[in-house]
C-alpha positions in Angstrom: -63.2 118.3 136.7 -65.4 117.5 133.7 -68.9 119.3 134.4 -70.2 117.5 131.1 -69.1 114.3 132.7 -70.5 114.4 136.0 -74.0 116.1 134.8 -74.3 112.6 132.8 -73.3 110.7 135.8 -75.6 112.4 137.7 -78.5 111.4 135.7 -77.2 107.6 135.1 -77.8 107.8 139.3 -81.2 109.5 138.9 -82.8 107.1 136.0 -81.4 104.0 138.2 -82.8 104.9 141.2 -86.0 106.0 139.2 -86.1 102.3 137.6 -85.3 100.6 141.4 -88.6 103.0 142.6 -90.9 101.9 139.3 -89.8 97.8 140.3 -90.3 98.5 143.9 -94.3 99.4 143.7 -95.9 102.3 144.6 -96.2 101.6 147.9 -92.1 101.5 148.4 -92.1 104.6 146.1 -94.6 106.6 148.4 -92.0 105.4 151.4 -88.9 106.3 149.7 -90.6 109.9 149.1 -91.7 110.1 152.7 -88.1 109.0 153.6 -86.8 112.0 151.8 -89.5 114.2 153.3 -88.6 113.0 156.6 -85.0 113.6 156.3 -85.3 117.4 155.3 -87.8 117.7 158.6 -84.6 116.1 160.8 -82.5 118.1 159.3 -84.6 121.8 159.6 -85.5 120.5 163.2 -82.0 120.1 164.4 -80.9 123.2 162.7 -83.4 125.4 164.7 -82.6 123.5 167.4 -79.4 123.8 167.2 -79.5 128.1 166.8 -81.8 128.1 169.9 -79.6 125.9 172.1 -76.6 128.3 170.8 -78.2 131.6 171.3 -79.9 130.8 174.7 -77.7 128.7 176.4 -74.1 127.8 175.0 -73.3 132.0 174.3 -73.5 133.3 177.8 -71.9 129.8 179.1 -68.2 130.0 180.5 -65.3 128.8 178.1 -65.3 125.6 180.0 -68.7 124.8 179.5 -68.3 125.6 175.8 -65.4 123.1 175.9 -67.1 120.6 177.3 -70.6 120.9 175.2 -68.5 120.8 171.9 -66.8 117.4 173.7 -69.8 116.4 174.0 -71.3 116.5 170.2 -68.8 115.4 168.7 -68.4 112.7 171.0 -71.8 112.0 170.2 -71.3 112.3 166.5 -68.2 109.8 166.5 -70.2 107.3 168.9 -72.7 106.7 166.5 -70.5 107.2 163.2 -68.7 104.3 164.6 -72.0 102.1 165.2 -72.7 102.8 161.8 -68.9 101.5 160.1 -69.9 97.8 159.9 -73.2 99.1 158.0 -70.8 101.3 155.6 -68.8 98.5 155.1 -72.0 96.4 153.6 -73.5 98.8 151.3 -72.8 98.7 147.7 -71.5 101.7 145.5 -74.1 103.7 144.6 -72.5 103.1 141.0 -70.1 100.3 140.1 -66.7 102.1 139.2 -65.9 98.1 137.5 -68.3 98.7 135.2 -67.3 102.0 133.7 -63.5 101.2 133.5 -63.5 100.5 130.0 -65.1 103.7 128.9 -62.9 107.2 128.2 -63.9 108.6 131.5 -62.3 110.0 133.9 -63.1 107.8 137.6 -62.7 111.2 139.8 -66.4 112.2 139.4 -67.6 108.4 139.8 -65.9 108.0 143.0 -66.7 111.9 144.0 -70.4 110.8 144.0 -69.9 107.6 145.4 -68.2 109.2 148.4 -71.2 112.0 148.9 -74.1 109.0 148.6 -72.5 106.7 150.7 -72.3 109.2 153.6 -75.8 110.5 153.1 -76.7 109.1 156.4 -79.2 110.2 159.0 -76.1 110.8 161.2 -75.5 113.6 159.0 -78.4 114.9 158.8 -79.2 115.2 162.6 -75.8 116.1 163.3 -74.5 118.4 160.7 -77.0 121.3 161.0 -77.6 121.1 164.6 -73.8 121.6 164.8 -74.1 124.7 162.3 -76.9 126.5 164.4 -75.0 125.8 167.4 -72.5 128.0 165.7 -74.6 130.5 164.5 -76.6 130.7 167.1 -73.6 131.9 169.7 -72.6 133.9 166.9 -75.7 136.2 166.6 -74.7 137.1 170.5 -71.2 136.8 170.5 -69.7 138.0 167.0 -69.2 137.4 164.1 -65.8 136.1 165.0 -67.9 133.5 166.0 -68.9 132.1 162.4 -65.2 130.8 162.1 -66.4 127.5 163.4 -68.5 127.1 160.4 -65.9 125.8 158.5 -64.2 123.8 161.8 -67.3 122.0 162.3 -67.8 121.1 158.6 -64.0 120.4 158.0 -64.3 118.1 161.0 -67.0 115.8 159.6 -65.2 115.9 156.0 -62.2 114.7 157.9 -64.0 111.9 159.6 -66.1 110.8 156.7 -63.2 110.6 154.2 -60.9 108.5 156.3 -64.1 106.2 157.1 -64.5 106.1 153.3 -60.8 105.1 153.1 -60.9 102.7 155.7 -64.3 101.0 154.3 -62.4 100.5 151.0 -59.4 98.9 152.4 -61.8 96.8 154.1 -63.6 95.6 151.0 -60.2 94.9 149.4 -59.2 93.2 152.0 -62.8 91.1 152.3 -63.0 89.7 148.9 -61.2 86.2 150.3 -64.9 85.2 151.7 -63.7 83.2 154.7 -61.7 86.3 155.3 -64.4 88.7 154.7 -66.7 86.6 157.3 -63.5 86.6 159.7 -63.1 90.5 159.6 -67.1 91.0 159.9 -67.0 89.3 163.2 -64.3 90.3 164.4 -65.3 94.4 163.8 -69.0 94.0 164.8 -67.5 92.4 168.1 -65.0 94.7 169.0 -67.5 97.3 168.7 -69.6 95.3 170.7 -67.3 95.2 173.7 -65.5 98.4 173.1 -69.1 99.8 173.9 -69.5 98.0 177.3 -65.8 98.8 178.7 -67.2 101.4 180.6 -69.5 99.2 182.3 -67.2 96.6 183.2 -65.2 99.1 184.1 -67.4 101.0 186.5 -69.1 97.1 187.9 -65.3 95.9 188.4 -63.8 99.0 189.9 -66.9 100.3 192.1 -66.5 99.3 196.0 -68.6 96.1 196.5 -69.9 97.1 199.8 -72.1 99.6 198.2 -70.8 102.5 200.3 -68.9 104.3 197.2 -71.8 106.4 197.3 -71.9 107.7 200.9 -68.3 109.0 200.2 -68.0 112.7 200.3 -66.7 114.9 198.0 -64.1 117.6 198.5 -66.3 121.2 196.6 -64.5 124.3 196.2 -66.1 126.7 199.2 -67.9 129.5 197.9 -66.2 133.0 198.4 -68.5 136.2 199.1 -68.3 139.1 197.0 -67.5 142.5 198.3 -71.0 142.9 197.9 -72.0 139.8 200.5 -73.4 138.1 197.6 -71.3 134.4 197.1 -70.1 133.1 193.8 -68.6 129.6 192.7 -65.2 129.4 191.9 -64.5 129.0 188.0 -64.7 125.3 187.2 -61.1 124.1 186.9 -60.3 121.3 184.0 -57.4 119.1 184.0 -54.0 120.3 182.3 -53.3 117.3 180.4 -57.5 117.6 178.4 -56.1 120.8 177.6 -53.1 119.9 176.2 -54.7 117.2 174.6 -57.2 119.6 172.7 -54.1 120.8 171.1 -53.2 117.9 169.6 -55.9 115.1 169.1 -57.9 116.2 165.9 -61.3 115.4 166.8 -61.1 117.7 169.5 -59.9 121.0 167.6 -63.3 122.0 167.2 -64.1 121.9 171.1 -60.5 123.5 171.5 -61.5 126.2 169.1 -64.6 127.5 170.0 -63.0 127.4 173.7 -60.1 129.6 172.2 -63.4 132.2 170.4 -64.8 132.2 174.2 -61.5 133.5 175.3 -61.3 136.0 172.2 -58.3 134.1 170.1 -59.3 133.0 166.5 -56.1 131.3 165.3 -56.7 128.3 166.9 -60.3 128.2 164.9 -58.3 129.0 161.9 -55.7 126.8 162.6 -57.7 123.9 163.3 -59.9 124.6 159.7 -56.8 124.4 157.9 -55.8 121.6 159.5 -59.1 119.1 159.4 -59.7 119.9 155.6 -56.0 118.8 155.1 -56.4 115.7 156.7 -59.2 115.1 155.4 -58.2 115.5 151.8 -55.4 113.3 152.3 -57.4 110.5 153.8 -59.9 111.6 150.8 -56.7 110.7 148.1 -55.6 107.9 149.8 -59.3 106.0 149.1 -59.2 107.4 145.1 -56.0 105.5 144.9 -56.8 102.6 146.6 -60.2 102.1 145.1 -58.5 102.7 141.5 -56.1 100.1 142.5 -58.6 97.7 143.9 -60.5 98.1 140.4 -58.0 97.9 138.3 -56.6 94.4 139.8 -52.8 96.4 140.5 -51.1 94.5 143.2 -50.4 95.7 146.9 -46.8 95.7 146.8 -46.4 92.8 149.0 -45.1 89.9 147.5 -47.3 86.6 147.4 -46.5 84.2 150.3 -45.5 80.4 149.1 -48.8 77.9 149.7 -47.8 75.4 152.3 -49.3 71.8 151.5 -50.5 70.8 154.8 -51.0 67.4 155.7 -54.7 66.6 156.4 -54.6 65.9 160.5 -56.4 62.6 161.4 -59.5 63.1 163.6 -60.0 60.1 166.4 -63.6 59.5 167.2 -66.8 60.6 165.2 -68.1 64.2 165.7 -71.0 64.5 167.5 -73.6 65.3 164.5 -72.3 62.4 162.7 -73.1 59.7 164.9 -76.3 58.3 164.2 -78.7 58.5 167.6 -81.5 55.7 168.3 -84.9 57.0 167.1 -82.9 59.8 164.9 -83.2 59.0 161.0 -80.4 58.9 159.1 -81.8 61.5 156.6 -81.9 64.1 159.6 -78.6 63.4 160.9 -77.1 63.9 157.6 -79.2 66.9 157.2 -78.0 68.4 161.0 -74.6 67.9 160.1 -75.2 69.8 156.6 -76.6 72.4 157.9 -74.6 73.0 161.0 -71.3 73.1 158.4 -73.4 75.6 156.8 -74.4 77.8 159.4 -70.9 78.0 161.2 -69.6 79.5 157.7 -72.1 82.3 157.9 -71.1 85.4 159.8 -75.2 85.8 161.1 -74.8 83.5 163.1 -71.4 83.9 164.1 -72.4 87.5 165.1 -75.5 86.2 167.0 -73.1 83.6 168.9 -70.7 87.1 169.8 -73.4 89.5 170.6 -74.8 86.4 173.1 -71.2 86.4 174.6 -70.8 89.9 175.3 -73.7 90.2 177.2 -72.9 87.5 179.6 -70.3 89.0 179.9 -71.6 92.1 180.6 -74.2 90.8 183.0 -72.1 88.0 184.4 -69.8 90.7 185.1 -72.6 92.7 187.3 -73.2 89.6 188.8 -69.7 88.4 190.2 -69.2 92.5 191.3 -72.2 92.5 193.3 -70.9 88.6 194.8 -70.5 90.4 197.9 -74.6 90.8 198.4 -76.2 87.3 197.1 -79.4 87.1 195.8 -82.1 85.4 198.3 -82.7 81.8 197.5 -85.8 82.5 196.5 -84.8 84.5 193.3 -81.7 81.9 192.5 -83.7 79.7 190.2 -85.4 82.5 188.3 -82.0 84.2 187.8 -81.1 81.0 186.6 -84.2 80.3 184.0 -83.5 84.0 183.3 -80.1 83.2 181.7 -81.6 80.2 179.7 -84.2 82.4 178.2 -81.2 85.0 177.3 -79.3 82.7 175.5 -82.2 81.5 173.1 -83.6 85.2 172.7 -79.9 85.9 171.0 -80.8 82.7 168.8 -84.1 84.1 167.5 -83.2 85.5 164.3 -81.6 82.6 162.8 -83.5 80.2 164.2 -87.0 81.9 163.6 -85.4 82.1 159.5 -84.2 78.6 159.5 -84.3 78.7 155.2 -83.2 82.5 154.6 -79.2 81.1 155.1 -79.8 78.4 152.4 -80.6 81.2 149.9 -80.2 78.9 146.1 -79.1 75.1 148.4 -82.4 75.6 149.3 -83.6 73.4 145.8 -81.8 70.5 147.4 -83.8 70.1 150.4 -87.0 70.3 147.9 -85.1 67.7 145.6 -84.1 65.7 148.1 -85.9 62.4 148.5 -86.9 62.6 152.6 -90.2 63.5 154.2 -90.6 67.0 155.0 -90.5 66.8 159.2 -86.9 64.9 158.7 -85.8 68.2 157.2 -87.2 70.5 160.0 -85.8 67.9 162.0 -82.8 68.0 161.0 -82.3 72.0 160.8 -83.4 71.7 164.7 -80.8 69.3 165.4 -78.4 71.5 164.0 -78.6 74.1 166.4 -78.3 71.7 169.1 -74.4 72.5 169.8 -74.8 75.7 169.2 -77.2 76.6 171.6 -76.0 74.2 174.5 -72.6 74.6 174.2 -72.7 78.4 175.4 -76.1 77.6 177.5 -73.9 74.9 179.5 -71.4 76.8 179.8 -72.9 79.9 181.4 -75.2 77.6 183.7 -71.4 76.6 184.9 -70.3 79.7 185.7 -73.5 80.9 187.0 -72.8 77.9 189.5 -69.9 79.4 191.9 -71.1 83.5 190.9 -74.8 83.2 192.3 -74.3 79.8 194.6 -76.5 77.8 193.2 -78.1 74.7 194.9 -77.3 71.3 192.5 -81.1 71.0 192.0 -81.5 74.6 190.7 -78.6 73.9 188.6 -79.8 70.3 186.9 -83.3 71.9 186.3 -81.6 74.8 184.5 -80.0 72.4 182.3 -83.9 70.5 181.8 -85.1 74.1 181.3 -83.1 74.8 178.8 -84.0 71.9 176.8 -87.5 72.4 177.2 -87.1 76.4 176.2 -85.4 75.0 173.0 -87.4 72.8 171.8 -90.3 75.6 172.0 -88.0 77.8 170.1 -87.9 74.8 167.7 -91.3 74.3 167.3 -92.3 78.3 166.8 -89.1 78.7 164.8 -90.6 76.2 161.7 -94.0 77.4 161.7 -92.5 81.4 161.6 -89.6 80.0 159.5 -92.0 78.0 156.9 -94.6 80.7 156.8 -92.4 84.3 156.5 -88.8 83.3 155.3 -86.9 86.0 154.3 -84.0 86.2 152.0 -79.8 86.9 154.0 -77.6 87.7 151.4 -74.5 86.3 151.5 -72.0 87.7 153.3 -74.4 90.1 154.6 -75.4 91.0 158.2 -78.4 92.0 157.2 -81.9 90.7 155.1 -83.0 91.7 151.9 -85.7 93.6 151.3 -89.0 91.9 153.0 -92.7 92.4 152.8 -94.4 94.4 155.4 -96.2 91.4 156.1 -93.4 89.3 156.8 -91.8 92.1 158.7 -94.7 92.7 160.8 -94.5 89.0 161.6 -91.4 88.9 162.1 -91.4 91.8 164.9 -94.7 90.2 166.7 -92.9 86.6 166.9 -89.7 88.4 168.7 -91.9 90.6 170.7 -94.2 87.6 172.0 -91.3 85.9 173.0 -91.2 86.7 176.7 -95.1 85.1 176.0 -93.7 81.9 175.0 -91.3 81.4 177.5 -94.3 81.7 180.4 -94.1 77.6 180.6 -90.5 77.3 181.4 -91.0 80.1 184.7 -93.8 77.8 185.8 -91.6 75.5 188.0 -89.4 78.3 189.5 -93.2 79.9 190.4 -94.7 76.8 191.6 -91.7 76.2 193.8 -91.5 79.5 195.4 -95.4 79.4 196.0 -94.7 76.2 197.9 -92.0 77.8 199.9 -93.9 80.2 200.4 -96.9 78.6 202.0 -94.0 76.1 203.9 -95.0 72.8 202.3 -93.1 70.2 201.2 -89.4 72.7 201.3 -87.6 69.4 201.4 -88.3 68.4 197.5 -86.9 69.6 195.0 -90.0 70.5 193.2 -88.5 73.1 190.6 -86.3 70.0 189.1 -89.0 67.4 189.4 -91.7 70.1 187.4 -88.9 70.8 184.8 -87.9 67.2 184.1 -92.3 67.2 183.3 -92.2 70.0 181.6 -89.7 68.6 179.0 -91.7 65.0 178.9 -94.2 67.5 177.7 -93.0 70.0 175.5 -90.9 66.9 173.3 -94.1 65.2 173.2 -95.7 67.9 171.6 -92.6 69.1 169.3 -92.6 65.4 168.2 -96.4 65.6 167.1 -95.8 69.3 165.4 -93.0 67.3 163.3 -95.6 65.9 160.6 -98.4 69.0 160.4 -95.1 71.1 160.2 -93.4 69.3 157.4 -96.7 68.6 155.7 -97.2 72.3 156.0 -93.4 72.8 154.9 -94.1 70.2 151.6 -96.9 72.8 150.4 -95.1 76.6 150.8 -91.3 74.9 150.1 -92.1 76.4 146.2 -93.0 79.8 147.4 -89.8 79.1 150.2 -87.4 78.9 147.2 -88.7 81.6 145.2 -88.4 84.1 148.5 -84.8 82.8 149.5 -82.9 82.5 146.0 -84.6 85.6 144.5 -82.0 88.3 144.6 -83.2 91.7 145.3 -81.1 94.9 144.7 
């Protein structure tokens, strides 16, 4: 290694992130510093923490216990690692290896820091030093012998954060076909998504639906008497095949070992040090050489597939945003089906439809597993409103940022020769598929789960358009007054005024607020019930077919203040969306 080399490198890091401080303000600056502070605090915290909770608790516990503490941290540890891949996978080198390939440098120290930055995470932080005064604090009671976990527990986080490295590279190389890029992004950030509710469909399908799982007892080990008339548990017994598996599965060597310290052996500790640095060196090599190749355009080794020509495949019919509707203008229409091409390409809103659709799932699965004990009929249509207001909450982002996805086609809305409340017109229409097409489809199979009544369900279906077009009208005046950049390809916004950020927290927090209108005809309803007047009419569906007359009277007159209002700030719009911020 070149010590000259990575001094310099070093500083090239230090004067950039000095001159991204000095453009930032003061105020960022101050932040950034407090940041730091903040992060040294964590870190000190949990490593006190950490000692404490070893030398008071974990070294008298019994080798099992140790076991299954150590299970649980770096369970922990890899639970939230693994939230924060799809994050890793965003961020940008700390420096650009593509720029320095055409100096006489070696790469190793470049991608050496890049590694240590990009895994400067507050996972670390918390984790790592609590997990080091774990150790030393059981060592301070139960040996030295002890401290050979020091290097386990490190060796198991460098073996973890270089194959994440590795895999966020192949990734990346893999991600710079864009519609492939927005394919994988989905499909990770979902997976996640539903690989983290698997125990809870697991436990709402498998439970016993008559509730009585819980009245069940439990065989216990009886508790013997000592010679001495005093009675003592029996040791607690773990299953043979999580033993074995310590053994073999490399996360768990470092439970494994300091179960093996309890029991006085040290090889497996040793063992199991040797073992994670190796693997984690090799996972470390494997991303050197596969970020080198990525850089340096070599190919994969697979040869290049022949393009097919396909034939372009005839559609019958006109899609649905392409007709033109009575009392629609053209301009909007064309502008709906513009945007609605635009928005299915991002992966925001892709990821908004997915997180939406796992938890339905999720809930709907609660739901069907507790079929067995319906809900009263009282609370059927406000279990049905309740899911309309779900499925717009998952909406709020895009639809509250209506211009942050248009970043630089923004300038052709301003050039574009159409009044302003056709364009917010025509962005609302856009979202129309997109937020009934899963709405009607969870109002369907809400139908035969909770036994809804035909009138709860067809005011549903009214409440849902009413609850949209609120979400319309609040969406352009937040969307028109705090837009915020989305860089492409990016799951998350640039970086945004505390102004706008405060905004945009108060309009998602008010939004249980807003919704207040569309509970009013399941209230009004079960008021009447209640007092036992009028329980023949359907008054819920009759006060929600209103409520809509109303709310699309009022969304039509926002249409020209908005779009006047849009016509002034659409100059300070552009400058916020198609500024790019590093």
């Amino acid at each position: 290694m070149n010590w000259h080399q990575l001094r310099t490198i070093l500083w090239l890091r230090w004067r950039l992130s000095k001159n991204q401080r000095g453009r930032a303000g003061a105020f960022n600056a101050v932040l950034s510093v407090a940041a730091i502070v903040i992060g040294i605090v964590l870190g000190a915290g949990g490593l006190i923490g950490g000692f404490f909770a070893g030398r008071l608790g974990l070294a008298n516990a019994s080798p099992q216990i140790t076991l299954l503490v150590w299970d649980a941290v770096t369970g922990a540890f890899l639970s939230v690692w693994a939230l924060g891949i799809l994050t890793e996978i965003q961020r940008s080198e700390t420096i650009d290896i593509g720029r320095l390939l055409y100096l006489p440098i070696s790469l190793k120290e470049i991608f050496l820091v890049n590694y240590l930055a990009s895994h400067f995470t507050l996972t670390i932080i918390l984790t790592l030093p609590a997990m080091l005064g774990l150790v030393i604090g059981v060592a301070t009671v139960s040996g030295l012998a002890t401290l050979v976990l020091l290097p386990l527990a490190s060796g198991f986080v460098f073996m973890i954060t270089a194959w994440t490295y590795c895999l966020r590279g192949w990734l990346v190389s893999l991600m710079v076909n864009k519609r492939r890029r927005r394919a994988i992004l989905v499909g990770i950030t979902t997976a996640f998504i539903l690989l983290g509710q698997i125990p809870n469909l697991y436990f709402n399908m498998t439970r016993d639906r008559s509730g009585k799982h819980a009245n069940k007892v439990h065989s216990v080990q009886p508790e013997t008497p000592s010679p001495t008339g005093e009675t003592r548990s029996q040791p607690m017994q773990l299953p043979a095949g999580l033993l074995t598996a310590h053994n073999y599965i490399p996360p768990l060597w470092v439970a494994n070992g300091a179960m093996k310290l309890a029991h006085g052996n040290v090889w497996p500790a040793v063992l199991g040090s040797f073992g994670v640095f190796v693997i984690g060196a090799l996972g470390l090599r494997r991303a050197y050489l596969g970020t080198l190749r990525f850089y340096q355009g070599q190919p994969s080794g697979k040869p290049a597939k022949a393009e097919r020509i396909e034939t372009p495949i005839r559609q019958s019919g006109t899609p649905f945003l392409e007709r033109q509707f009575r009392g629609v203008p053209e301009e909007a229409t064309a502008l709906a089906l513009a945007t609605f091409r635009s928005v299915m390409r991002a992966p925001e809103i892709k990821m908004a439809l997915a997180t939406s659709f796992a938890m339905l799932l999720v809930f709907g699965t609660m739901l069907f597993a507790r079929a067995a004990r319906a809900p009263s009929e009282m609370a059927k249509p406000f279990i049905a409103t309740g899911t309309v207001a779900f499925i717009l909450f998952g909406m709020l982002q895009p639809m509250f940022n209506q211009f942050g996805f248009d970043r630089d086609g923004f300038r052709s809305f301003i050039l574009l020769p159409a009044k302003r409340k056709y364009v917010l017109l025509g962005k609302n229409l856009a979202f129309l598929p997109i937020v009934f097409g899963p709405g009607l489809l969870s109002l369907v199979a809400l139908y035969p789960v909770v036994h809804l009544t035909l009138t709860t369900l067809l005011a549903a279906v009214f409440q849902l358009t009413a609850t949209y077009l609120l979400v319309c009208m609040v969406g352009n005046f937040v969307s028109i007054t705090a837009p915020y950049r989305i860089a492409a390809g990016s799951l998350k916004p640039t970086k945004m005024p505390i102004k706008t950020s405060l905004l945009i927290f108060l309009s998602h927090l008010l939004f249980p607020v807003a919704m207040i209108p569309v509970f009013i005809p399941a209230v009004v309803e079960l008021m009447l019930r209640t007092l036992d007047w009028a329980p023949m009419v359907p008054v819920n569906l009759i006060l929600s077919v209103v409520l809509v007359a109303i709310v699309a009277f009022f969304y039509r007159f926002s249409l020209e203040g908005l779009g006047e209002f849009l016509g002034r700030r659409e100059k300070d719009i552009l400058l916020v969306v198609s500024q790019e911020v590093e």
